[in-house]
C-alpha positions as a Markdown table, in Angstrom:
| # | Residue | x | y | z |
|---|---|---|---|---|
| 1 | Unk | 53.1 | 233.1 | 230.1 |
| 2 | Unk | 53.9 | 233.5 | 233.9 |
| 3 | Unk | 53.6 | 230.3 | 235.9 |
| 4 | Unk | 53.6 | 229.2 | 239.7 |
| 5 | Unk | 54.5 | 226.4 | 241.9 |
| 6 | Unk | 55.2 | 224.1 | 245.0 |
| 7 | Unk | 58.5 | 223.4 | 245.8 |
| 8 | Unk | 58.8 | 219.7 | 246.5 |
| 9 | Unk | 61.4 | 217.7 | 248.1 |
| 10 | Unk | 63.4 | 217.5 | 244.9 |
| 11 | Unk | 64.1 | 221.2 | 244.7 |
| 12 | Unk | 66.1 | 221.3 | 248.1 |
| 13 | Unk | 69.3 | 221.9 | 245.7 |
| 14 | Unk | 67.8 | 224.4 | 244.0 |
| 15 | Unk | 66.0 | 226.6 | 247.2 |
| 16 | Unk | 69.8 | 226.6 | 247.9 |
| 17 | Unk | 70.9 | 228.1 | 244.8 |
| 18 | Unk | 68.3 | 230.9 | 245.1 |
| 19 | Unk | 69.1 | 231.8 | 248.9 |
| 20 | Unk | 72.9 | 232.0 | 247.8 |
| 21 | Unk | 72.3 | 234.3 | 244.6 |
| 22 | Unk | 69.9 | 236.5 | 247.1 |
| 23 | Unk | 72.7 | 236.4 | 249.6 |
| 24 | Unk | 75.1 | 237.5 | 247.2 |
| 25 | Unk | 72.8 | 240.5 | 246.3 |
| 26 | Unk | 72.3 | 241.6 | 249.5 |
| 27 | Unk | 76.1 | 241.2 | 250.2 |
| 28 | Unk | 75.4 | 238.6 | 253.0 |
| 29 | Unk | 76.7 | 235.7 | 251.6 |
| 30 | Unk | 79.0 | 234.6 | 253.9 |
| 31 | Unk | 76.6 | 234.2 | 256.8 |
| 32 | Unk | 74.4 | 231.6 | 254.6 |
| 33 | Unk | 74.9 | 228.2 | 256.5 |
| 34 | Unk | 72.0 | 226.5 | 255.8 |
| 35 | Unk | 72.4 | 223.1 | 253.5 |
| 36 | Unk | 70.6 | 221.1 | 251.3 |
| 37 | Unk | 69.9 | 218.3 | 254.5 |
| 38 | Unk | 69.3 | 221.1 | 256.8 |
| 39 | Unk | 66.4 | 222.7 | 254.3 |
| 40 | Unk | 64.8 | 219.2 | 253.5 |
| 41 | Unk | 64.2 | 218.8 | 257.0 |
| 42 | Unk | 62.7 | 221.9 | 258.0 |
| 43 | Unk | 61.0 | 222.9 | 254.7 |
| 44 | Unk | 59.8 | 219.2 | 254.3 |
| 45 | Unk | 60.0 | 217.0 | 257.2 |
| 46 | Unk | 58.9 | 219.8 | 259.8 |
| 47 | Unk | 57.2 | 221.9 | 257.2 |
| 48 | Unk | 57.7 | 224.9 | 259.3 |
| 49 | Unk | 57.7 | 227.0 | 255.8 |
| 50 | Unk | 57.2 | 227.1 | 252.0 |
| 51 | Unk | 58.3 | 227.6 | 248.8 |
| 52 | Unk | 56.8 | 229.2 | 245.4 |
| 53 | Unk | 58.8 | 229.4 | 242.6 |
| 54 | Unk | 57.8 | 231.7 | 239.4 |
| 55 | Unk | 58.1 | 229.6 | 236.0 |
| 56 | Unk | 58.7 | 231.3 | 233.0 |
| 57 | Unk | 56.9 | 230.5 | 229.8 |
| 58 | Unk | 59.3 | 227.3 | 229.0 |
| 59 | Unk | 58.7 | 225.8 | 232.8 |
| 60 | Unk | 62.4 | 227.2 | 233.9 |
| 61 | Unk | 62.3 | 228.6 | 238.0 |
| 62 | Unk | 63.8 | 232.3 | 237.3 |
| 63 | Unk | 62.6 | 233.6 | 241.1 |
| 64 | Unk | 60.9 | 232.1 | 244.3 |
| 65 | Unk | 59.5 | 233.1 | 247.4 |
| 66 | Unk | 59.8 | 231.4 | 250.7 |
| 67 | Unk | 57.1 | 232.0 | 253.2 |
| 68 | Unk | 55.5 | 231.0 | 256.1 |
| 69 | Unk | 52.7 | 231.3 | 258.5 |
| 70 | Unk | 53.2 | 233.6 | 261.2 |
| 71 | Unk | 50.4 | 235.1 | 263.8 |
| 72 | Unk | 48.7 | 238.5 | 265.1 |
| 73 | Unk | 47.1 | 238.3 | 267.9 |
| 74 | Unk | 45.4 | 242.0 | 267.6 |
| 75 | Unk | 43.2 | 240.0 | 264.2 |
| 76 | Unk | 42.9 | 236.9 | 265.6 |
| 77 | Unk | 44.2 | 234.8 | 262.6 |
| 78 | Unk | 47.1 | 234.0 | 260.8 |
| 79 | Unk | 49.6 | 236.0 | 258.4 |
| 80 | Unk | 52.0 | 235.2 | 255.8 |
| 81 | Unk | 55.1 | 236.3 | 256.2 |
| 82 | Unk | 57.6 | 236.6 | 253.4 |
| 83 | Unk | 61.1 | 235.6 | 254.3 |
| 84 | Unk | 62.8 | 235.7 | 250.9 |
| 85 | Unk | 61.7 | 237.1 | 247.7 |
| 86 | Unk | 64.2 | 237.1 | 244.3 |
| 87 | Unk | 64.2 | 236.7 | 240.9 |
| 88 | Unk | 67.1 | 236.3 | 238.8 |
| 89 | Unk | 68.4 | 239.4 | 237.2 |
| 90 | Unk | 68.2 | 238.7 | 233.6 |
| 91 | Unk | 64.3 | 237.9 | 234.5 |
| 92 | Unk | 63.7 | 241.5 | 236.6 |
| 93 | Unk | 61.1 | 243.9 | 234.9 |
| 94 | Unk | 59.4 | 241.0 | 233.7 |
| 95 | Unk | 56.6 | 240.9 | 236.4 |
| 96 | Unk | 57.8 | 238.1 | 238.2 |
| 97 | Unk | 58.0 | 239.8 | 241.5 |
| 98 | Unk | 54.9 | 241.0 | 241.2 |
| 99 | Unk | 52.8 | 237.9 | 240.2 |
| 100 | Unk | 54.6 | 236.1 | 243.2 |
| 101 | Unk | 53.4 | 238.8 | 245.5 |
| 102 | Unk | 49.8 | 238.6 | 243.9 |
| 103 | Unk | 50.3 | 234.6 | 244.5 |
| 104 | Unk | 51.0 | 235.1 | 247.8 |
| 105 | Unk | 48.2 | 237.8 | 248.3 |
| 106 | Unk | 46.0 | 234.7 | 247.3 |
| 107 | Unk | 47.4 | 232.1 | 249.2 |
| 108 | Unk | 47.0 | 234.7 | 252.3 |
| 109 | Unk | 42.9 | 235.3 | 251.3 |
| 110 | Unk | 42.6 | 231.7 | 250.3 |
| 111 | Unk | 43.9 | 230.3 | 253.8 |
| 112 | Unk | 41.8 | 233.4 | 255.7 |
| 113 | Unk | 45.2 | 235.5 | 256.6 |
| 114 | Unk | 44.9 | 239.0 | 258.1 |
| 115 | Unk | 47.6 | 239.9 | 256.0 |
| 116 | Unk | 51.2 | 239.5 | 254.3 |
| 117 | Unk | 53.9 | 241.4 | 255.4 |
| 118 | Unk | 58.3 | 241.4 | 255.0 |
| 119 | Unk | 61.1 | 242.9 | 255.9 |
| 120 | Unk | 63.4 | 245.1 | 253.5 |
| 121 | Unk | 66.9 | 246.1 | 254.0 |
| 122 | Unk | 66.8 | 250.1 | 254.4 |
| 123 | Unk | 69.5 | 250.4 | 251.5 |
| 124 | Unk | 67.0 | 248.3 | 248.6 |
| 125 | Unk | 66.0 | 251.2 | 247.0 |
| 126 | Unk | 64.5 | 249.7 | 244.1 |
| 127 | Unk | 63.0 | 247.0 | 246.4 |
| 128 | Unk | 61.4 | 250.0 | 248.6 |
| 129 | Unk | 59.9 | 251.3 | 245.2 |
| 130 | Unk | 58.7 | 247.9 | 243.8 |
| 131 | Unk | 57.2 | 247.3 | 247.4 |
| 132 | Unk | 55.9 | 250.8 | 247.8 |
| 133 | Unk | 54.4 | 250.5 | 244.0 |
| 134 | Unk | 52.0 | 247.6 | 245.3 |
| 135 | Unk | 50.6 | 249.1 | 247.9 |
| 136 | Unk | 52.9 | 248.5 | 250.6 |
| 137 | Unk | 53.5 | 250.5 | 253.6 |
| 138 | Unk | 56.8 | 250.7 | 255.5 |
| 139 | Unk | 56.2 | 250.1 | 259.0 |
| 140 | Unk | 58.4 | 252.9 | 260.6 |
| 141 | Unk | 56.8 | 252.9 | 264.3 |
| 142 | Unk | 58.4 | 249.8 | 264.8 |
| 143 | Unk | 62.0 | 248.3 | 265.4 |
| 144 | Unk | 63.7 | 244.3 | 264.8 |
| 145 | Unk | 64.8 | 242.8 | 267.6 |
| 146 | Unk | 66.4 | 239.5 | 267.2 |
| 147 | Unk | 68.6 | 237.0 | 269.4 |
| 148 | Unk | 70.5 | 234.6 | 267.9 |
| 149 | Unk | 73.9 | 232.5 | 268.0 |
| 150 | Unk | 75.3 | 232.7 | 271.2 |
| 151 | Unk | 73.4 | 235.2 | 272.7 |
| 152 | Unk | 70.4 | 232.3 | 272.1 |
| 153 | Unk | 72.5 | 230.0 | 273.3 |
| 154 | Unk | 72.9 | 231.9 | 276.5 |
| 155 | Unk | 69.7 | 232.6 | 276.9 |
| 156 | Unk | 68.3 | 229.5 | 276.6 |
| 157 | Unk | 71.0 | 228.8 | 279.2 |
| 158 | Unk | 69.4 | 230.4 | 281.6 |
| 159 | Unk | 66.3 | 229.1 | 282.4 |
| 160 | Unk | 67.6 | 225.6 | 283.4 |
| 161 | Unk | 66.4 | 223.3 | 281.3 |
């Protein structure tokens, strides 16, 4: 039987293991930096997101999802947003993915969210299928933007402070 929980502070080491093995499938590992302190603080300390991992029937974490609360002004309320959904290979097919979705579709009604939403790389086709299979609906009217690294840095730069 399918289980769910927290992360707590103790699982910092392995949040990391699971971003690295999603890295790796989306053939982005080099640009993980974050580290077990970094992660404790801002999944902990700051709580500025969360964790759920899915147990299998012997208690073992075989996927997570890390989320956090993002908002639309157009509802009025709250969203989740899902930054990073995986579950380990050998565990696919095994509705994992989709009972942490349905988790998170609860935390979202439970908390009064307008909705839940994520971003998928264009090349996940089995992703896209999984997704679409739910009930999901690409979003094709609109485009990422995103400033980061230096480019924040020099931003930030500019307005004096």
């Amino acid at each position: 039987m399918m289980g769910f929980r927290f992360a707590e502070r103790g699982d910092v080491a392995l949040i990391l293991t699971f971003i690295k093995e999603l890295a790796d499938y989306e053939h982005m590992l080099d640009q993980v930096v974050a580290d077990e302190q970094t992660l404790e603080e801002w999944l902990f300390d700051r709580r500025s997101a969360e964790v759920l991992f899915a147990l299998s029937g012997d208690g073992e974490e075989v996927g997570f999802a890390l989320f956090f609360h993002n908002f639309s002004t157009f509802l009025g309320r709250a969203g989740v947003y899902l930054e990073d959904l995986y579950v380990r290979p050998e565990h696919r097919g095994k509705g994992y993915g989709r009972g942490l979705i349905v988790e998170l579709a609860n935390i979202a009604r439970e908390r009064g969210c307008g909705r839940l939403e994520w971003w998928c790389l264009d090349w996940n086709e089995p992703s896209i299928a999984f997704y679409r299979s739910l009930g999901a609906e690409p979003m094709d009217d609109w485009t990422v933007y995103r400033i980061a690294g230096e480019a924040l840095e020099g931003l930030a730069e500019q307005g004096g402070r």
